[in-house]
Residue frames as qw, qx, qy, qz and C-alpha x, y, z in Angstrom:
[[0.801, -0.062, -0.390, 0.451, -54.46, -74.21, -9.69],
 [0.072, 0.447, -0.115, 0.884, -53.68, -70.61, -8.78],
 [0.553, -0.567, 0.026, -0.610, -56.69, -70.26, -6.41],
 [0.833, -0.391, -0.289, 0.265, -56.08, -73.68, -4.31],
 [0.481, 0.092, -0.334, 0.805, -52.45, -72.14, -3.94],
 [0.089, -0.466, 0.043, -0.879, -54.00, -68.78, -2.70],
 [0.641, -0.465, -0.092, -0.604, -56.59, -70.24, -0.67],
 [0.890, -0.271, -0.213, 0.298, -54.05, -72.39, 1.06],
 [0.260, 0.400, -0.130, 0.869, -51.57, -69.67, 1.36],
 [0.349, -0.428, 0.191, -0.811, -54.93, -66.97, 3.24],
 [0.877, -0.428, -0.215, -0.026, -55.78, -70.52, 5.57],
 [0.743, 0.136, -0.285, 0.591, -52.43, -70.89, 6.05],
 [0.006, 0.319, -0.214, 0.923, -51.92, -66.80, 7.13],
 [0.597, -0.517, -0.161, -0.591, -55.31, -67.37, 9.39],
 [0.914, -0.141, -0.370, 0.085, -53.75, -70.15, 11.09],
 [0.718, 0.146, -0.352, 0.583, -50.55, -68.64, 11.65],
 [0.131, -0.536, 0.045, -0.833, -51.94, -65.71, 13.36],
 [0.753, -0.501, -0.109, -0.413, -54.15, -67.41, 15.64],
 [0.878, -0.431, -0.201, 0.049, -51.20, -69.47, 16.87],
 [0.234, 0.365, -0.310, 0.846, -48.56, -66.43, 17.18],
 [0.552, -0.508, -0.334, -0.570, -51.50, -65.48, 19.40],
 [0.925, -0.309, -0.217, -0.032, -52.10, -68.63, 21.41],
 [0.764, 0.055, -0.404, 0.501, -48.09, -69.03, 21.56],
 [0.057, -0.554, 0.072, -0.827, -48.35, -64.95, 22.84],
 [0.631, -0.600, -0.018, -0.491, -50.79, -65.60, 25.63],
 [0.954, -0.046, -0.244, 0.168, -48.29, -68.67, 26.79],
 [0.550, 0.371, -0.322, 0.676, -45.43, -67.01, 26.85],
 [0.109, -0.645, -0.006, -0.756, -46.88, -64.09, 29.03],
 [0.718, -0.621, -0.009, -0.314, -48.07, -65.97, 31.84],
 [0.011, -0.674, 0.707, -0.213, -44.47, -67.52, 32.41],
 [0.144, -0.271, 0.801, -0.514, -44.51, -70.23, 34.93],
 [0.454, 0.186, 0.610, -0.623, -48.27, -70.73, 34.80],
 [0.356, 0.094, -0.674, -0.640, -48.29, -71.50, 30.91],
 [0.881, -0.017, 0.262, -0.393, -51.13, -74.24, 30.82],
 [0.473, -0.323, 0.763, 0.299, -49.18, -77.37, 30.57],
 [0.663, 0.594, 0.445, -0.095, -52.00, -78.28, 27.67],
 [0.468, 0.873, -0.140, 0.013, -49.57, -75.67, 25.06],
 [0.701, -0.405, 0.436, 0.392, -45.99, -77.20, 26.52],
 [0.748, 0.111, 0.465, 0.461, -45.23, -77.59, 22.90],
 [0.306, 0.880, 0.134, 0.336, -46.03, -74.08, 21.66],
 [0.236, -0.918, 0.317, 0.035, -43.47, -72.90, 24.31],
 [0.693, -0.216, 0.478, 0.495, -40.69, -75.26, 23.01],
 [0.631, 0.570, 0.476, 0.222, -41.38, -73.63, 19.89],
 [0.248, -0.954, -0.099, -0.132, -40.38, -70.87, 21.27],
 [0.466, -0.769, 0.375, 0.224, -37.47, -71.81, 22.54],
 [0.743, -0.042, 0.533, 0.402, -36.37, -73.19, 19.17],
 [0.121, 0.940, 0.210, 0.240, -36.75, -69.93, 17.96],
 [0.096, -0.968, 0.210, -0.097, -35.07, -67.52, 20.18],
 [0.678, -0.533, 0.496, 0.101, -32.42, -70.30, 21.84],
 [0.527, -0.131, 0.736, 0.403, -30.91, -72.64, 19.26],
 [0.432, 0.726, 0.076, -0.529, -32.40, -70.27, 16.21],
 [0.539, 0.638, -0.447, -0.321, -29.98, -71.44, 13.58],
 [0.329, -0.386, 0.860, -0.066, -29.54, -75.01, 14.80],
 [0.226, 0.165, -0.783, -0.556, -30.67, -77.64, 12.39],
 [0.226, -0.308, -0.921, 0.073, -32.36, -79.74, 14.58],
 [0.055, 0.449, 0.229, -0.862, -34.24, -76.32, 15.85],
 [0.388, 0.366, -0.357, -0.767, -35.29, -75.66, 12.18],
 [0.416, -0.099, -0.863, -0.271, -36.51, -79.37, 11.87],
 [0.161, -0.385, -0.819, 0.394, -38.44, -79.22, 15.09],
 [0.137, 0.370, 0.111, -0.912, -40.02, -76.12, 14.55],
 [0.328, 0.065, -0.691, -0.641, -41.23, -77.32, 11.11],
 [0.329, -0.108, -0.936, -0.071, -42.59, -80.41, 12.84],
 [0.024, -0.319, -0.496, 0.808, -44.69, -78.14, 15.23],
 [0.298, 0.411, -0.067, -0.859, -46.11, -76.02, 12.67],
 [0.392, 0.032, -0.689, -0.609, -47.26, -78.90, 10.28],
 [0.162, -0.384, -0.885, 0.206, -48.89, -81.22, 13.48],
 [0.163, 0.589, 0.481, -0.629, -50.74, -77.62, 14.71],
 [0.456, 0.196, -0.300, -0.815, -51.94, -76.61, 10.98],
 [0.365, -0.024, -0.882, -0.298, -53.01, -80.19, 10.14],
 [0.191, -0.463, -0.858, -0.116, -54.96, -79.76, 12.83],
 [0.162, 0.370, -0.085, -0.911, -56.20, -76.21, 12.28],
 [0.313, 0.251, -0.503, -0.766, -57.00, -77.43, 9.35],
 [0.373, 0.008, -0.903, 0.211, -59.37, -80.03, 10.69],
 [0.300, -0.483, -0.580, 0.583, -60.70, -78.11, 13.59],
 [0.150, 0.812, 0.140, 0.546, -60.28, -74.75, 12.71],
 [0.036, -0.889, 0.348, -0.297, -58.47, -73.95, 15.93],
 [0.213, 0.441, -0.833, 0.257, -54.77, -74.60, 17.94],
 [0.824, -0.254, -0.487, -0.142, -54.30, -77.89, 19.18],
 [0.603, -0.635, 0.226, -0.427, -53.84, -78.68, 22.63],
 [0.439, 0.298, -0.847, 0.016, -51.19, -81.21, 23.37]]
């Protein structure tokens, strides 16, 4: 039982890298995001803006479990 956990845990930490990343390269171009990642930049703003706002901390979740589930799937970020 130990290893699943672990080996969901170092997917998990592969994932989450690749779409700090992705959300990284979004952010940077401003304006010109591709509209395709719209949702990694709300993530963003439910982060930095409304950071300790429930509905923030429930939308975030709901971000991160649609783009692992399909990570996990794919192997990489989804594209809305």
């Amino acid at each position: 039982m130990k290893k699943k956990k672990f080996d969901e845990l170092e997917t998990f930490v592969k994932f989450y890298l690749k779409f700090l990343e992705k959300l990284a390269q979004q952010a940077r171009k401003g304006l010109d995001y591709d509209p395709e990642y719209r949702q990694l930049l709300d993530f963003q703003y439910y982060i930095y803006q409304t950071a300790v706002a429930k509905l923030s901390i429930e939308k975030r979740h709901e971000v991160l479990e649609e783009y692992f589930k399909h990570y996990l799937t794919t192997g990489e970020i989804k594209k809305d």
